[in-house]
C-alpha positions in Angstrom: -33.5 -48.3 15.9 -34.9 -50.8 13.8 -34.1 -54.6 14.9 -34.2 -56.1 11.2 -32.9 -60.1 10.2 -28.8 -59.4 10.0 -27.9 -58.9 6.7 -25.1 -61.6 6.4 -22.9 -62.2 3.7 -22.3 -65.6 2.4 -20.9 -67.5 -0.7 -23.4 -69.5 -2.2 -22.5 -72.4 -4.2 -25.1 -72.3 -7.0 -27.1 -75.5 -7.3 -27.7 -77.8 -10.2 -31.1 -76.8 -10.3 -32.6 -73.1 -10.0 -32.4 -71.1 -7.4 -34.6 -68.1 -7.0 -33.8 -65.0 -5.1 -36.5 -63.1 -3.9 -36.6 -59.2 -3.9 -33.9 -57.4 -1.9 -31.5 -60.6 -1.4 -28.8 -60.1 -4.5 -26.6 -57.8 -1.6 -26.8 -60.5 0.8 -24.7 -62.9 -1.2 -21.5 -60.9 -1.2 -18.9 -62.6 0.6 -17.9 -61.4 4.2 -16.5 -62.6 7.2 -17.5 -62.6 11.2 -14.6 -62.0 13.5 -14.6 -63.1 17.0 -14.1 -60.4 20.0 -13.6 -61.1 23.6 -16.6 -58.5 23.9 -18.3 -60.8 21.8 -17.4 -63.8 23.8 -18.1 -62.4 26.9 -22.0 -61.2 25.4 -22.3 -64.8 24.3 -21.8 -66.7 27.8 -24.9 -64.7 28.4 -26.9 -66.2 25.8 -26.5 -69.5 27.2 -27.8 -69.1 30.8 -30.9 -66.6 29.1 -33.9 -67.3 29.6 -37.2 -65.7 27.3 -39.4 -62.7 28.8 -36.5 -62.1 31.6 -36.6 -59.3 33.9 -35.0 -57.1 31.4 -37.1 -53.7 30.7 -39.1 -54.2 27.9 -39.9 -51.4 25.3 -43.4 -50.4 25.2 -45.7 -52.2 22.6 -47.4 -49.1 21.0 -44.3 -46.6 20.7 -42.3 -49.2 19.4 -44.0 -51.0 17.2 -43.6 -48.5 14.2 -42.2 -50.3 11.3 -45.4 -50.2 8.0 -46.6 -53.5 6.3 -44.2 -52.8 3.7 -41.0 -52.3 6.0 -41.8 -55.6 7.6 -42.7 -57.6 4.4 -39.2 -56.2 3.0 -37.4 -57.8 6.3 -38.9 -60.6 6.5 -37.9 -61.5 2.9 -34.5 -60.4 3.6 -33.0 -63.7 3.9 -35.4 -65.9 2.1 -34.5 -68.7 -0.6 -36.0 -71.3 -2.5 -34.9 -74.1 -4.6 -36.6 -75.8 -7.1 -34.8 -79.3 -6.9 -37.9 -81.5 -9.1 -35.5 -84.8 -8.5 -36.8 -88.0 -7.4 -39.0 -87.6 -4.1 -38.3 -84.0 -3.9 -40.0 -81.3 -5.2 -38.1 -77.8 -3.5 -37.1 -76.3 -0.5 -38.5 -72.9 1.1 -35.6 -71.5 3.4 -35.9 -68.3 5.4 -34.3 -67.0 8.6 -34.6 -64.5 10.9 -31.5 -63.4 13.6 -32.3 -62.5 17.2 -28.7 -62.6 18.4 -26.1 -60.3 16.5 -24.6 -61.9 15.0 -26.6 -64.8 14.3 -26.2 -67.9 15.7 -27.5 -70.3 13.3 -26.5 -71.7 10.3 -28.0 -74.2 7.9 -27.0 -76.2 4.9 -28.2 -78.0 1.8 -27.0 -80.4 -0.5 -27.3 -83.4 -3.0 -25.0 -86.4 -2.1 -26.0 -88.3 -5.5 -29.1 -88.9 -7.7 -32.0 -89.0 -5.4 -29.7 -88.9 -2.1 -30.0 -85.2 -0.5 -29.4 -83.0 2.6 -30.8 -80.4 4.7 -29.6 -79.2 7.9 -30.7 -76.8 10.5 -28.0 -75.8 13.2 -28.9 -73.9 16.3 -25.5 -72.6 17.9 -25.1 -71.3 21.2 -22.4 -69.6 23.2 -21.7 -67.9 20.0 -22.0 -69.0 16.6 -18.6 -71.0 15.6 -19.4 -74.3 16.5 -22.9 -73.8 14.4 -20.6 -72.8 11.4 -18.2 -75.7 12.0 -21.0 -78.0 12.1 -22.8 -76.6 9.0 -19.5 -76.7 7.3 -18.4 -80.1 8.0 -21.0 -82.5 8.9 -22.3 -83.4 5.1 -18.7 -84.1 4.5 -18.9 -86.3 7.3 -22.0 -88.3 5.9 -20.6 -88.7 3.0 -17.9 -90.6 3.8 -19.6 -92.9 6.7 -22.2 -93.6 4.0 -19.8 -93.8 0.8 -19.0 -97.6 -0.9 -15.7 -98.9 -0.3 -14.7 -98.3 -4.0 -15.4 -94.3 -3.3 -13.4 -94.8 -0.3 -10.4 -96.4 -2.0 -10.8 -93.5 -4.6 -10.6 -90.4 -2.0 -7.7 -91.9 -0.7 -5.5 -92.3 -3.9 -6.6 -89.2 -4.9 -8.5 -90.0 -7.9 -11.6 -88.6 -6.0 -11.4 -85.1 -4.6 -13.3 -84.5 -1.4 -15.4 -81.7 -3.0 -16.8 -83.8 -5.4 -18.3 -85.7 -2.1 -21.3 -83.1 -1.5 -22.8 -81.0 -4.2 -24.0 -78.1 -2.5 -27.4 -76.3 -3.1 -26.0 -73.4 -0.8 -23.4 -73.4 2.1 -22.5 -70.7 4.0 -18.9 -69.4 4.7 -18.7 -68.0 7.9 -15.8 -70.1 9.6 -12.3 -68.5 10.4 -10.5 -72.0 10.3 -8.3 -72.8 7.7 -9.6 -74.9 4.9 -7.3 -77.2 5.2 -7.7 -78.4 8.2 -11.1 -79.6 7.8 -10.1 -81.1 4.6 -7.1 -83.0 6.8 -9.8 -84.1 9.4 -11.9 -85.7 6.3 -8.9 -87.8 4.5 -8.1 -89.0 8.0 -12.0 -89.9 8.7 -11.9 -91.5 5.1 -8.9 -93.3 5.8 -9.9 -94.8 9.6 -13.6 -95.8 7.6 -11.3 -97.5 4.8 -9.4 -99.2 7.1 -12.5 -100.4 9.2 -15.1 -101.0 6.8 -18.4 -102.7 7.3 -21.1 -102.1 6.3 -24.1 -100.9 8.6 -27.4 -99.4 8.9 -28.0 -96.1 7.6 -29.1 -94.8 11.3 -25.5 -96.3 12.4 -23.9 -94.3 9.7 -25.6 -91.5 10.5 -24.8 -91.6 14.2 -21.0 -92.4 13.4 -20.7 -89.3 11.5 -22.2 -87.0 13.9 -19.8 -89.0 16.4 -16.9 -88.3 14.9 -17.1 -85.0 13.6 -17.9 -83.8 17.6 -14.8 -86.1 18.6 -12.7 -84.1 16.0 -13.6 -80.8 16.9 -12.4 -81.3 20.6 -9.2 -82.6 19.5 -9.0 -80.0 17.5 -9.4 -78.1 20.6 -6.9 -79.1 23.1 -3.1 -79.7 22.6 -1.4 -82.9 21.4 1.4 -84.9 21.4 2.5 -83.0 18.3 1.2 -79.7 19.0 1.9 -78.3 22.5 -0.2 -75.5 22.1 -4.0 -74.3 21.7 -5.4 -73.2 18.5 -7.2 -69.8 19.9 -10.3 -70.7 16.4 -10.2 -74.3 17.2 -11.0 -74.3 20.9 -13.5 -71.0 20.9 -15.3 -73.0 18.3 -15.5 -76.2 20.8 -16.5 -73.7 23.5 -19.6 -72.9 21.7 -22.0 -75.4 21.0 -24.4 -76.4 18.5 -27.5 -78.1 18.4 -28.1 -79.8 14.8 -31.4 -80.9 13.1 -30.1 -83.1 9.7 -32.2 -84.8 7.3 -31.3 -87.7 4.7 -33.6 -88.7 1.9 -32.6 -91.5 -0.2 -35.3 -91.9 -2.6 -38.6 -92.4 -0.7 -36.4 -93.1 2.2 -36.5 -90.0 4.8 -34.4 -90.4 8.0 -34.0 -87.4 10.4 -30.5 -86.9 12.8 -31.4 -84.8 15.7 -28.9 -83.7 18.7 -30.5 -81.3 20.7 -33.7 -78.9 20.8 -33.9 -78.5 16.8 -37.0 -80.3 15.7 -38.5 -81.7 12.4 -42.2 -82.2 11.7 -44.1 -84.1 8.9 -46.9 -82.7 7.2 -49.3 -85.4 6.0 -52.6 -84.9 4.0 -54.8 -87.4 6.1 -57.9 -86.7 3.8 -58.6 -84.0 1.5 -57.6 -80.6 3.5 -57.2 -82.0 6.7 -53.7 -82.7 7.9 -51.8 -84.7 10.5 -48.5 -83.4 11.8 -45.7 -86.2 12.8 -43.0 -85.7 15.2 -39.7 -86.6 13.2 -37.7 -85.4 16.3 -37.5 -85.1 19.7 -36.4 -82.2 21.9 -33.7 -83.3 24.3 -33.8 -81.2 27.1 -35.3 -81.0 30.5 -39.0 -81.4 29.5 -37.9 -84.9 27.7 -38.6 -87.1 30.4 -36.5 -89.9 28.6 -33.6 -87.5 28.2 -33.3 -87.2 32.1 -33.4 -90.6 33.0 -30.8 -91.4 30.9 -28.2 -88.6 32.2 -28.8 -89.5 35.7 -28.5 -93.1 34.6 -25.3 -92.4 33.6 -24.2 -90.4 36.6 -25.3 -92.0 39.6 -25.7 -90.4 43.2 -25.8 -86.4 41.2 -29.0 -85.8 40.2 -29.1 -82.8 43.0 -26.7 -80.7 40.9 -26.8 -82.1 37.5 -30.1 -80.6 36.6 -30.9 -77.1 37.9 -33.7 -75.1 37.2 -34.2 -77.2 33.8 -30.5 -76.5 32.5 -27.0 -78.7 32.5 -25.4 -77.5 35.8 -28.2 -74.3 36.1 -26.3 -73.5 32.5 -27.4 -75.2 29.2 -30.8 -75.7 28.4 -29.8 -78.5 25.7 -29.0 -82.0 27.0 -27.2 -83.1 24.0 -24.9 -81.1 21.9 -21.8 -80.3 19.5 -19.0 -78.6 21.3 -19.4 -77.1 24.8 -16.5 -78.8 25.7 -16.8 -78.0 29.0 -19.1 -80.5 29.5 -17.4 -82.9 27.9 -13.6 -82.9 28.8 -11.9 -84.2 31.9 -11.8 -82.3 35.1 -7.6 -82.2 34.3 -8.1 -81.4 30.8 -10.6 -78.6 31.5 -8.8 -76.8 34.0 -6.0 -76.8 31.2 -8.4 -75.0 29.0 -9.6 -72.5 32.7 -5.5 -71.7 32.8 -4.7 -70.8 29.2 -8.0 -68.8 28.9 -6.8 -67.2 32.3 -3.4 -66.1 31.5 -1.9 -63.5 30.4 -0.2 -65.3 26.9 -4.4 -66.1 25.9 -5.5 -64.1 23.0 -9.2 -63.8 24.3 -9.5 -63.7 28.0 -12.6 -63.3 30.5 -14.2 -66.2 29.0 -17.3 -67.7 31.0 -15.9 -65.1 33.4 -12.8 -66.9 33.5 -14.1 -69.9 35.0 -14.5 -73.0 32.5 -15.0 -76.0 35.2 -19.0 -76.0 36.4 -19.5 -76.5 40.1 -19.4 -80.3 40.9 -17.6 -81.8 38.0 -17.1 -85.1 39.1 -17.9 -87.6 36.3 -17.3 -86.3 32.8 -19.0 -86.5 29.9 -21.8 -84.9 31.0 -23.4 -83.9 27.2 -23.1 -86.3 24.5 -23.6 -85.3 20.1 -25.1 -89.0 19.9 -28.0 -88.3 17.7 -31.5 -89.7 17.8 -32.5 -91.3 14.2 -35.4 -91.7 12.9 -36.1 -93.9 10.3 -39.5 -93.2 7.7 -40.7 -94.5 4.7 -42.7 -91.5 2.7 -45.9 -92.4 1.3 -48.2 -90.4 -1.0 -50.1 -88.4 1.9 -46.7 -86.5 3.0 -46.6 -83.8 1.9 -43.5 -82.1 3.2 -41.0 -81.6 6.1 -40.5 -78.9 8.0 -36.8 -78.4 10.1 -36.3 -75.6 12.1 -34.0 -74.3 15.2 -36.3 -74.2 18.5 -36.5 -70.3 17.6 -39.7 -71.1 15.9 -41.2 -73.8 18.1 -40.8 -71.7 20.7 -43.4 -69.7 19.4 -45.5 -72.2 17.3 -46.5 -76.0 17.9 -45.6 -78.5 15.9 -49.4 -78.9 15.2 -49.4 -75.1 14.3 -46.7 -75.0 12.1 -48.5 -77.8 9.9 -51.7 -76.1 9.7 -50.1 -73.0 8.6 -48.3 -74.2 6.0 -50.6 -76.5 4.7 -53.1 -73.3 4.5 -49.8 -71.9 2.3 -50.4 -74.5 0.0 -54.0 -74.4 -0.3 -53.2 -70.2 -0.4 -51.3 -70.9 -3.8 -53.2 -73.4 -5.1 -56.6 -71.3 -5.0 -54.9 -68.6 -7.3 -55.4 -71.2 -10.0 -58.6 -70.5 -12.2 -61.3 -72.6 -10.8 -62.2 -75.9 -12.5 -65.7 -76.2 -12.7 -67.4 -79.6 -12.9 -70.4 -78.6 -14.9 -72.4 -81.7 -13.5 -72.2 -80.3 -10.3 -75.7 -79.2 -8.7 -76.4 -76.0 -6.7 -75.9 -77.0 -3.7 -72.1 -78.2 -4.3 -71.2 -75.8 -6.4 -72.1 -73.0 -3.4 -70.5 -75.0 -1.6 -67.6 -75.1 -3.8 -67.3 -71.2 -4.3 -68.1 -70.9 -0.5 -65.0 -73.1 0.8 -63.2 -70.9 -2.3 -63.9 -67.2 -0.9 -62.4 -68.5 2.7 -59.4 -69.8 1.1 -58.7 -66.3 -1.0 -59.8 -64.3 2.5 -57.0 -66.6 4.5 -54.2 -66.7 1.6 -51.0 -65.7 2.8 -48.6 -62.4 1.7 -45.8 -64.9 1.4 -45.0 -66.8 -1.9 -42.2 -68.8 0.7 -43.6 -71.1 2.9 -40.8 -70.4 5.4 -41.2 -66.7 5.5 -45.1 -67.2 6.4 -44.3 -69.6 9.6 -41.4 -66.8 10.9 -44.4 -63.5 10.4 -46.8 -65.9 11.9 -44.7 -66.9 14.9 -44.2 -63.3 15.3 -47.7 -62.2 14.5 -49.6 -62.5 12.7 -51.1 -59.0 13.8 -49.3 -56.3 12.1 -48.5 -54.4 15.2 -47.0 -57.4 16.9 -44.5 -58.6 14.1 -43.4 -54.8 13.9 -43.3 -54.8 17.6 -40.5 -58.0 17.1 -38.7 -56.3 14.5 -38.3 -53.3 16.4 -36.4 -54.2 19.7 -33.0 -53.2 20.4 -30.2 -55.4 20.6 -29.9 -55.9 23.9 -33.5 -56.7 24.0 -34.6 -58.6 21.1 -32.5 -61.8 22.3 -35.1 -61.5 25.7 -37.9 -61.5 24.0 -37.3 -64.5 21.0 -34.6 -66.5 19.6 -32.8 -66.7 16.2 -35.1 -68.4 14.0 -34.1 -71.1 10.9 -36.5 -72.6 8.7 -36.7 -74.9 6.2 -40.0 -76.5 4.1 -38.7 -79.2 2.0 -41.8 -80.4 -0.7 -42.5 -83.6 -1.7 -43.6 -85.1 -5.2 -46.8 -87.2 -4.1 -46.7 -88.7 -7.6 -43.0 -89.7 -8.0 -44.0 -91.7 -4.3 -46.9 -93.1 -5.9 -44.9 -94.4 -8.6 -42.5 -96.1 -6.5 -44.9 -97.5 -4.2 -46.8 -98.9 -6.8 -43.7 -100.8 -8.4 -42.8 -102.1 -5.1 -46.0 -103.8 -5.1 
């Protein structure tokens, strides 16, 4: 059985700028919908608490490994996108995924606020996929309004400003099976609260507050209130799950990066002619963040011996800050609520997390927070782009690696232009110049998308190996690699130059 990327359907709002479709994609943008099972549910738990080459059997390298160049160029490029955005700072944005879990767990987003104000987000779920698609379906929103002017604000709430007119979407996936409306409800309220409150802050603040809020309203969502007595069965499997989230905000030549969790975002800048530095934009919070530890069992006093086991939350969840996973998060009260309903016999989907919710010395809740880490960083003319991604493929590459790679993509593209001569040059440069050319055309890559040549080299980049990947069963593949999300967002060096140059 062939392990190919899930062939997912999704409505794609169509950008104001082009948007090409490569090859075999056109049947992957029908509509369609994911529906939760308990057998699902129950599979997902799992996926939490896995951890990568595990003691499962694994398929032998040469008999499975039997997909040809062409089958595995075809599957890579299942899922791949690109937009050509040429507005302010930005140039475009290569896109590709690849799932491991079935159905995939992540979800990603992007969108243009305003002129020159835009967004791309990477979500990693976990647990299952519905908090990822709440996330990716609701944070922008989110943004929008923590960021938007007090006149904008006035206008949403008299109506003379619909909410969909807030985010202009490049693409958005559907995925979520929760009424429209109440995420539109949860918005007007946000707008109203921000209205009512307003002062204006830092961008970083804003940022934080909306990633704040949207994780507060997704476990109220969750639980029952004064006015509704009873759980929404969508609302709280979605809070069970969890989501890490990787967002980035570019206002002109300003780039700030949102990070909760083990996402990550690197910056790929063109120290001196092909050389290139790559800079952190993120860090991973989980166990092997020193920082990240300290400050959880600052916050919870006399239980480090059970707070972190063998590198996870409680022995569980390898992230250390997250959307959802509201067991984490909840009151010891409150969480047994959620144990009981998912225990009894009224529940629509039982057996979840083996019917126990409450982790093994829960004694001074929250343990996992959605407070992001923002950083704040001012392009210059060197960068040259930005590369977000779930920690599927920095799993398997370093942030170091995934620069050099696609930097060689660049130079891979650029080389196919006809040489430009300089006449005056003497022998000796000139074999130089053809010599550094032939490497170049020997090292170009397959892949016209930038994001489809990191996922086949993070699998590969031998043939036999990427096959290999693509081939595993199911219940295998998820052992052996996680699902992988990438996005390479360009930059216009000259636009920077420009502004730069007037600031000065």
């Amino acid at each position: 059985m062939i392990r190919a990327s899930t062939a997912l359907g999704r409505k794609v709002s169509l950008p104001l700028h082009s948007v090409t479709l490569d090859k075999i994609q056109h049947h992957v943008l029908q509509p369609c919908r994911l529906h939760v099972s308990s057998q699902n549910l129950r599979r997902n738990r799992s996926r939490v608490l896995v951890s990568f080459k595990s003691a499962t059997k694994i398929p032998d390298l040469e008999t499975s490994a039997k997909l040809s160049p062409q089958q595995v160029t075809s599957i890579l490029e299942l899922e791949q996108r690109r937009f050509d955005i040429q507005e302010g700072a930005v140039k475009s944005v290569d896109i590709n995924r690849l799932a491991a879990n079935d159905p995939i767990e992540d979800r990603d987003g992007y969108a243009k606020l305003s002129p020159l104000k835009f967004l791309f987000g990477v979500y990693d779920g976990h647990g299952g996929y519905g908090c990822a698609s709440a996330v990716s379906e609701r944070i922008f929103h989110y943004i929008a309004i923590s960021l938007a002017s007090y006149d904008i604000l006035e206008d949403l709430i008299s109506g003379n400003r619909g909410i969909n007119k807030l985010v202009h979407w490049y693409q958005k996936d559907l995925y979520s099976e929760h009424p429209h409306r109440l995420y539109q409800r949860a918005v007007l309220r946000y707008a109203r609260e921000a209205l009512a409150a307003y002062e204006p802050t830092s961008v970083e603040q804003h940022l934080k507050d909306a990633f704040l809020r949207l994780d507060h309203d997704i476990i109220q969502e969750a639980i029952p209130s004064e006015q509704n007595k009873e759980f929404n069965t969508d609302s709280l499997l979605s809070a069970m799950a969890g989501s890490c989230a990787t967002v980035s905000y570019i206002d002109d030549t300003d780039l700030y990066v949102a990070n909760v969790g083990d996402c990550r975002a690197v910056l790929g800048v063109n120290v001196q002619e092909s050389e290139y530095a790559a800079v952190p934009l993120s860090n991973a919070h989980n166990a092997q963040n020193a920082s990240e530890i300290r400050r959880i069992l600052d916050q919870h006093k006399n239980e480090s011996t059970h707070i972190i086991k063998n590198n996870r939350l409680f022995g569980e969840l390898a992230p250390l800050r997250a959307f959802g996973d509201i067991r984490y998060k909840l009151s010891f009260t409150e969480a047994k609520e959620i144990e009981r309903y998912l225990n009894s016999p009224s529940a629509e989907v039982g057996g979840y997390y083996g019917g126990k919710v409450v982790p093994q010395n829960y004694k001074t809740p929250p343990y996992l927070i959605a407070d992001p880490e923002v950083i704040h960083y001012k392009l210059t003319p060197k960068d040259k782009f930005l590369v977000i991604a779930s920690d599927g493929l920095f799993d398997m590459l370093s942030p170091e690696k995934v620069v050099k790679l696609v930097a060689g993509h660049i130079d891979g593209k650029q080389i196919l232009i006809d040489p430009q001569i300089d006449t005056s040059m003497n022998l000796k440069a000139m074999n130089q110049y053809l010599m550094e050319r032939k490497t170049k055309l020997a090292n170009r890559s397959i892949d016209d998308n930038a994001a489809t040549h990191l996922i086949r080299n993070a699998l590969g980049p031998e043939h036999r190996q990427i096959s290999y990947f693509l081939s595993l069963p199911d219940h295998v593949c998820r052992t052996q690699r996680d699902d992988m999300t990438v996005a390479v967002i360009f930059f216009d060096s000259d636009y920077v130059r420009n502004k730069a140059s007037l600031r000065t």
